[in-house]
C-alpha positions in Angstrom: 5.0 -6.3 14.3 4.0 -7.1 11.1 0.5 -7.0 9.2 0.0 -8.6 6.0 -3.1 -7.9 3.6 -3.8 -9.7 0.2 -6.5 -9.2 -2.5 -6.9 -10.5 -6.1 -7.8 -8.1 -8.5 -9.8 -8.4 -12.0 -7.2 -6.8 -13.9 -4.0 -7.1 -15.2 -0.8 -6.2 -13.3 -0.4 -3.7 -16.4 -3.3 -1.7 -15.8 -2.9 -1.9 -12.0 0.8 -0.6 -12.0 0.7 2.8 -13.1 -2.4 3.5 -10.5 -0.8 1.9 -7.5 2.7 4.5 -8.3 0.7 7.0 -8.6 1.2 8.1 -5.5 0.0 11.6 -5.5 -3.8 10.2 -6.5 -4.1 7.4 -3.8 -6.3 10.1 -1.9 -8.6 9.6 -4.8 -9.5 6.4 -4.4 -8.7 5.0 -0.6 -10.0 7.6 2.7 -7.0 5.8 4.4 -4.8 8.2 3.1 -6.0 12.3 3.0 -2.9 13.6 0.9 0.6 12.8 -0.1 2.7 15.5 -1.8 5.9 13.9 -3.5 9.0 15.8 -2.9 10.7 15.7 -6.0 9.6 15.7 -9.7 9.5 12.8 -12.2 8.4 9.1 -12.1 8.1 6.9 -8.7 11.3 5.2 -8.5 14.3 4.3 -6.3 15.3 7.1 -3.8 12.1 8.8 -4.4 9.9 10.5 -1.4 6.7 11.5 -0.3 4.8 13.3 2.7 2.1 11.0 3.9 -0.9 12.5 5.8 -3.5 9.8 7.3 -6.3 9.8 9.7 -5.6 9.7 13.1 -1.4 9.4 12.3 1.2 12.4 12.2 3.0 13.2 8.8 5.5 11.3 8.0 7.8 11.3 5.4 8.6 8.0 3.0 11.8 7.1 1.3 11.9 4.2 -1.7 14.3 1.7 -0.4 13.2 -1.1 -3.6 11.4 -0.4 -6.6 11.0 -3.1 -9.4 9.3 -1.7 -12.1 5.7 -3.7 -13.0 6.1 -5.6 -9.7 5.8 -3.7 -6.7 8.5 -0.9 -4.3 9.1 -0.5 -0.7 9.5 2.2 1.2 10.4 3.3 4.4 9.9 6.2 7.3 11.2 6.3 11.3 9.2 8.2 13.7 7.4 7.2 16.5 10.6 5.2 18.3 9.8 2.6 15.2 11.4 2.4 11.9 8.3 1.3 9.7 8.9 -0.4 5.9 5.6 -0.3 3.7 5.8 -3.3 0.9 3.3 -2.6 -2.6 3.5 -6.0 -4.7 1.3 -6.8 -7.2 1.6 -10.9 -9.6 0.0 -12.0 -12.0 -2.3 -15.2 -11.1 -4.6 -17.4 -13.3 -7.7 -15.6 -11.5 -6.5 -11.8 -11.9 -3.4 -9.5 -10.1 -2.5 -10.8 -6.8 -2.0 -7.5 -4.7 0.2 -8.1 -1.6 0.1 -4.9 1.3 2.9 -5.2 3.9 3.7 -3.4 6.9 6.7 -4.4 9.5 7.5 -2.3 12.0 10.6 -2.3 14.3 11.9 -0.4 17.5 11.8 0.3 21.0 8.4 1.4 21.2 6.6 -1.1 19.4 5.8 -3.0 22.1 3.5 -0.9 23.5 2.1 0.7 20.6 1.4 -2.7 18.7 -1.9 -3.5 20.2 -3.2 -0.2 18.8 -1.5 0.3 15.7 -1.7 -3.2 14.4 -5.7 -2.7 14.0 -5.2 1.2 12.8 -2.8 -0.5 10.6 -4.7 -3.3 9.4 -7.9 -1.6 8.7 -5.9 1.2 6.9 -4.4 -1.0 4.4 -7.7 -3.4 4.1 -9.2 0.5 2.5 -6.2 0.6 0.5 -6.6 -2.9 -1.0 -10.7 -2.4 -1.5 -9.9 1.1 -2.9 -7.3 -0.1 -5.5 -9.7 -2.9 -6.3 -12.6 -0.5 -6.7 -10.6 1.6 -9.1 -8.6 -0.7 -11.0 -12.2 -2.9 -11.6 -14.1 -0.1 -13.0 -15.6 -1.1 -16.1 -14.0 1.1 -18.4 -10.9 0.4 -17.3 -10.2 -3.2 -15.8 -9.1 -6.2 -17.9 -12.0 -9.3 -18.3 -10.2 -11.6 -15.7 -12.7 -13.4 -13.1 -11.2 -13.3 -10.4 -12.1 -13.8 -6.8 -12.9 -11.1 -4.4 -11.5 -12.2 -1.1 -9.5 -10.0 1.2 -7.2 -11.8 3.7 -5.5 -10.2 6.5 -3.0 -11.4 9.3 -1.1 -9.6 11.7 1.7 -11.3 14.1 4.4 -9.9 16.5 
């Protein structure tokens, strides 16, 4: 399974960076996520992890299996009878920061999960895209780019 969302911001990949590793503080500004406690000290990067606590889904802890600094990370958890990898890319494009959500999903449960998880999924990271919109567009803060403010969303097996 695999559920793709994609949203152009109005600012610039700069300001948008240092928000979207922030893990800790995604709480703050999406309700699809109620608390993530990081398990070691320092900066985001490689090898890092966190404890994830959403809505509706059990705790789960996340690994960082790529991290590109500016650009985006993945990271990945197994639980369920699924091995799940969460992508978090953001581009620069003429009309703002292209912001690109991923979620795959593999496993021998999948199957019979996918047909609830894929919309729990979906909607989850269509609050994460609106949310980092919202708070990388505030006034104070967000670059003068006019940029669109379509969402996009597809999901396939």
């Amino acid at each position: 399974m695999q559920v793709d969302v994609t949203i152009t911001i109005a600012a610039s990949p700069e300001h948008i960076w240092p928000v979207l590793i922030d893990v800790e503080h995604w709480p703050d500004w999406t309700p699809s996520v109620t608390r993530v406690q990081r398990l070691e000290p320092g900066p985001l990067e490689l090898g890092s992890t966190a404890r994830i606590r959403q809505p509706k889904l059990p705790e789960m802890t996340w690994r960082v299996t790529a991290f590109q600094p500016q650009q985006g990370f993945n990271w990945e958890t197994r639980g369920w009878g699924a091995h799940t990898i969460g992508e978090h890319w953001i581009s620069s494009q003429p009309s703002g920061t292209k912001l690109l959500l991923r979620v795959r999903q593999s496993g021998l449960l999948v199957p019979v999960f996918a047909p609830w998880i894929s919309k729990l999924t979906r909607r989850y990271m269509e609050m994460e895209a609106q949310g980092l919109k919202r708070r990388c567009e505030q006034p104070k803060a967000a670059a003068s780019l006019n940029a669109s403010n379509g969402t996009s969303a597809t999901i396939s097996s």
